[in-house]
Backbone as ProteinMPNN parsed JSONL, in Angstrom:
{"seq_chain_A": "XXXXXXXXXXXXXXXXXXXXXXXXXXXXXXXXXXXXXXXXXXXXXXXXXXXXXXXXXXXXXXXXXXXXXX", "coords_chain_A": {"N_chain_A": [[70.993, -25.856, 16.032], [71.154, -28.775, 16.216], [68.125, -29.967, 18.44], [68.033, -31.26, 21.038], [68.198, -32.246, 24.75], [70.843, -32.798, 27.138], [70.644, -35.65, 29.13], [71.953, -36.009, 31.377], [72.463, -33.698, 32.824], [70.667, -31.981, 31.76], [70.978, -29.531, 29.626], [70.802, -28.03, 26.798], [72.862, -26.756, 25.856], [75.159, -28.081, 23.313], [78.085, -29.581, 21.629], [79.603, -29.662, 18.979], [81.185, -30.808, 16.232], [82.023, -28.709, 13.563], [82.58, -29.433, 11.41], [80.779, -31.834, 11.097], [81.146, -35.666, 10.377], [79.339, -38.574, 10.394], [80.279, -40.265, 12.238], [81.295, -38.568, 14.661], [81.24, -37.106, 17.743], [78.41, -35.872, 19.805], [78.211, -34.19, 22.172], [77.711, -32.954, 25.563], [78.056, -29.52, 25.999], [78.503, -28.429, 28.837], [78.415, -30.443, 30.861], [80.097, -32.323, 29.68], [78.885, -35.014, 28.888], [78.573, -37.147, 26.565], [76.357, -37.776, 24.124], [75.376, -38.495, 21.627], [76.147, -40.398, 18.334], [76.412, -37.733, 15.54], [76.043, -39.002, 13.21], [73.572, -40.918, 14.172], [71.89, -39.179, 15.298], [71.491, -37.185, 12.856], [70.063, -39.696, 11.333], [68.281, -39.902, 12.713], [66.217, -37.52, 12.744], [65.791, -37.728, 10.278], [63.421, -38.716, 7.646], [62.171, -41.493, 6.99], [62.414, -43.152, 3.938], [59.449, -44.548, 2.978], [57.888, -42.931, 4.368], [58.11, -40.29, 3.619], [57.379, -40.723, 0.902], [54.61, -41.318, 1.487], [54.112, -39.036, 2.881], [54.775, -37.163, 0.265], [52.602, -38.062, -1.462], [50.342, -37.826, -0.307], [50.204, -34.77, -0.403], [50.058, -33.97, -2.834], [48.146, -35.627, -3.895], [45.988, -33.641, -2.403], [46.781, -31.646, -3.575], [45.689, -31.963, -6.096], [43.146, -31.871, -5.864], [42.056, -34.272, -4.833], [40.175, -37.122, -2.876], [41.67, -38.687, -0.231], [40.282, -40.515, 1.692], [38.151, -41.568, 1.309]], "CA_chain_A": [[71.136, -26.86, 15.006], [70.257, -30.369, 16.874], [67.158, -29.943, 19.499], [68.131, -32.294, 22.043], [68.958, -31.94, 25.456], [71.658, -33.656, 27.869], [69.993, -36.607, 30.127], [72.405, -35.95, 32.86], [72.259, -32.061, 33.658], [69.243, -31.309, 30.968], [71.4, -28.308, 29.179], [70.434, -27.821, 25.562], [74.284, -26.339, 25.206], [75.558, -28.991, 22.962], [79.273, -29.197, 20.946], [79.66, -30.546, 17.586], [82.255, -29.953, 15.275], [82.254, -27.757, 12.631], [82.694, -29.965, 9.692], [80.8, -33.172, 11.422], [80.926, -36.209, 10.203], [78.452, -39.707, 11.156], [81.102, -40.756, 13.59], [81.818, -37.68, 15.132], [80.47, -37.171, 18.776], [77.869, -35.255, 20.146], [78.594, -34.126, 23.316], [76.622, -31.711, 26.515], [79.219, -28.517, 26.974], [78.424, -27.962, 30.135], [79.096, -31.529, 31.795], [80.772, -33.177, 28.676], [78.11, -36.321, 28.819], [78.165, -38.244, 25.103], [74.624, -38.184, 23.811], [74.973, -39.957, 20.118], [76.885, -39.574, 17.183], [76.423, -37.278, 14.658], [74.967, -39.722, 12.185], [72.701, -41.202, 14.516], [71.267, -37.628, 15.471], [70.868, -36.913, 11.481], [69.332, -40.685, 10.466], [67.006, -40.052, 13.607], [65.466, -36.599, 11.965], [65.367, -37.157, 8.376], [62.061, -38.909, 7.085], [62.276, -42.761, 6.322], [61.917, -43.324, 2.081], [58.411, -44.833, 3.085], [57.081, -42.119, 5.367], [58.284, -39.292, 2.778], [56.776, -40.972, -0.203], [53.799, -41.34, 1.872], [53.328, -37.583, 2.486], [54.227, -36.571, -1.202], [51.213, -38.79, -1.976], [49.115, -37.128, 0.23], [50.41, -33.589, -0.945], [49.575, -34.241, -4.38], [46.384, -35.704, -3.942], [45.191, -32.687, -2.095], [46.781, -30.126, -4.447], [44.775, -32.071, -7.109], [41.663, -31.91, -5.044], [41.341, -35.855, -4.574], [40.191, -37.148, -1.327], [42.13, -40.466, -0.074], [39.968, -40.75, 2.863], [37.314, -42.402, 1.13]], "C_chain_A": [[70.453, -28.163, 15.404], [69.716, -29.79, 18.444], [67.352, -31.204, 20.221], [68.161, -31.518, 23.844], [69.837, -33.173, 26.683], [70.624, -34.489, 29.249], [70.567, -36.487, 31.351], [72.035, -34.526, 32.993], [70.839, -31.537, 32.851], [69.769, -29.927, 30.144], [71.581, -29.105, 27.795], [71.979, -26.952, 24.726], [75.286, -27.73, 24.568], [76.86, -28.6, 22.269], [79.28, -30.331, 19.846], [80.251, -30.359, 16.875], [81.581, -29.232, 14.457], [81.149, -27.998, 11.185], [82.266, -31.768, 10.271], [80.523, -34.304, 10.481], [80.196, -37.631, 10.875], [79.518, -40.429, 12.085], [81.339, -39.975, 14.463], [80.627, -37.343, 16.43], [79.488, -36.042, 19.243], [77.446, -35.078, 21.63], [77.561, -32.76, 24.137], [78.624, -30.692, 26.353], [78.966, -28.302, 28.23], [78.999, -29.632, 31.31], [80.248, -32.385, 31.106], [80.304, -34.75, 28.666], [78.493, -36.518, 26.878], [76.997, -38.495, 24.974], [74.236, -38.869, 22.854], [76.423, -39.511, 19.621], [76.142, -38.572, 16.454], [75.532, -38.129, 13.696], [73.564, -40.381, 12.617], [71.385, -40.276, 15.121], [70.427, -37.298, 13.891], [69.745, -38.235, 11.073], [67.823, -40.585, 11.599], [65.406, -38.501, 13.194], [64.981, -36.556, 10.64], [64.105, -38.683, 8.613], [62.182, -40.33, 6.982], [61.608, -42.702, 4.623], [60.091, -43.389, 2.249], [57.119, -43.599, 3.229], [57.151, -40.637, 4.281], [57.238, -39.618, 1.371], [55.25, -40.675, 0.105], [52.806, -39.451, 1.522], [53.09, -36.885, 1.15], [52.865, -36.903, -1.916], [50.224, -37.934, -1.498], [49.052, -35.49, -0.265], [49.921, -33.113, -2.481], [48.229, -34.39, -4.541], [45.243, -34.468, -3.369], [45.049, -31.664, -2.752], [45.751, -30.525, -5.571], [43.267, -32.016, -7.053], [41.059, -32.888, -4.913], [41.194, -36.023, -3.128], [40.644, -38.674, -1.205], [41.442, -40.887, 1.108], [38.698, -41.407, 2.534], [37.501, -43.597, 1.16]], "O_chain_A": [[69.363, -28.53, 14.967], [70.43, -29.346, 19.343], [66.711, -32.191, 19.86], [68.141, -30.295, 23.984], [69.343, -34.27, 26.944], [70.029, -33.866, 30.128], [69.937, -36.77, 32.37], [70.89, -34.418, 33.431], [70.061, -30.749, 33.389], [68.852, -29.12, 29.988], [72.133, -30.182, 27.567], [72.136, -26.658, 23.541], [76.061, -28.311, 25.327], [77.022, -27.383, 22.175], [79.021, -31.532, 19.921], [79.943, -29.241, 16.463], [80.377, -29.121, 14.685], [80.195, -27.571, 10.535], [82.999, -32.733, 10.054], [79.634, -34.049, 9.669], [80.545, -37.803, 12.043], [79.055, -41.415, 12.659], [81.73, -40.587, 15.457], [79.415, -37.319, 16.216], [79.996, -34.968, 18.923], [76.531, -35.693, 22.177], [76.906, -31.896, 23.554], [79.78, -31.076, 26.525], [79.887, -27.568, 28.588], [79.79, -29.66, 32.253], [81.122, -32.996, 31.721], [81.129, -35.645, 28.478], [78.589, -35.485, 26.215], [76.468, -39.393, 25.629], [73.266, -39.626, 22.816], [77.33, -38.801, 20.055], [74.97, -38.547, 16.83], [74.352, -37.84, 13.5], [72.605, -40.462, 11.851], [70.228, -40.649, 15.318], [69.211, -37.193, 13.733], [68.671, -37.923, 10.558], [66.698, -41.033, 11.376], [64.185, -38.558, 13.341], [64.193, -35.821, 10.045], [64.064, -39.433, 9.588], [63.093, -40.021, 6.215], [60.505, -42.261, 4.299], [59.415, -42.482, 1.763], [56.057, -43.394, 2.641], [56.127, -39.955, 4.239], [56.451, -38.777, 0.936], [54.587, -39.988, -0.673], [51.915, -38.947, 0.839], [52.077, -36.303, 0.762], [52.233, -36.204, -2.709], [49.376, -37.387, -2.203], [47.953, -34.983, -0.49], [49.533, -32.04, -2.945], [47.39, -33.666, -5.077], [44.07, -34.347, -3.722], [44.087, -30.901, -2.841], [45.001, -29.655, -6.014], [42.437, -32.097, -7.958], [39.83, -32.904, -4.843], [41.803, -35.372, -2.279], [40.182, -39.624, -1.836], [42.058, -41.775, 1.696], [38.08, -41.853, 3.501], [36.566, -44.372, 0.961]]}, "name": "protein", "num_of_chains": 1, "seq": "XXXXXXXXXXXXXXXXXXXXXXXXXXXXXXXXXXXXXXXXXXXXXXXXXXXXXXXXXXXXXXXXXXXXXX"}
């Protein structure tokens, strides 16, 4: 689910609840280090508004066969 791994031991065995919510911790199983929350894990993968709009732009313009590189 989340590609991270723990800064102290380096094990990619992580624990996360179930049913997490943006407060809810994200922890190593193997040493029990604290690596983020939960929300700060999700707001760090998803896209910024900007950066998304950006690509649809570019997706579009290519399916239409425009070139923005002029």
């Amino acid at each position: 689910m989340l590609d991270m791994t723990c800064h102290r031991c380096g094990s990619n065995s992580l624990h996360v609840a179930e049913d997490a919510v943006e407060w809810d911790e994200v922890i190593c199983r193997e040493c029990g280090e604290f690596l983020a929350t939960y929300g700060a894990v999700m707001a760090a993968i998803r896209p910024t508004p900007l950066a998304d709009a950006c690509l649809k732009t570019q997706w579009l313009a290519r399916g239409m066969g425009i070139s923005l590189a002029d």
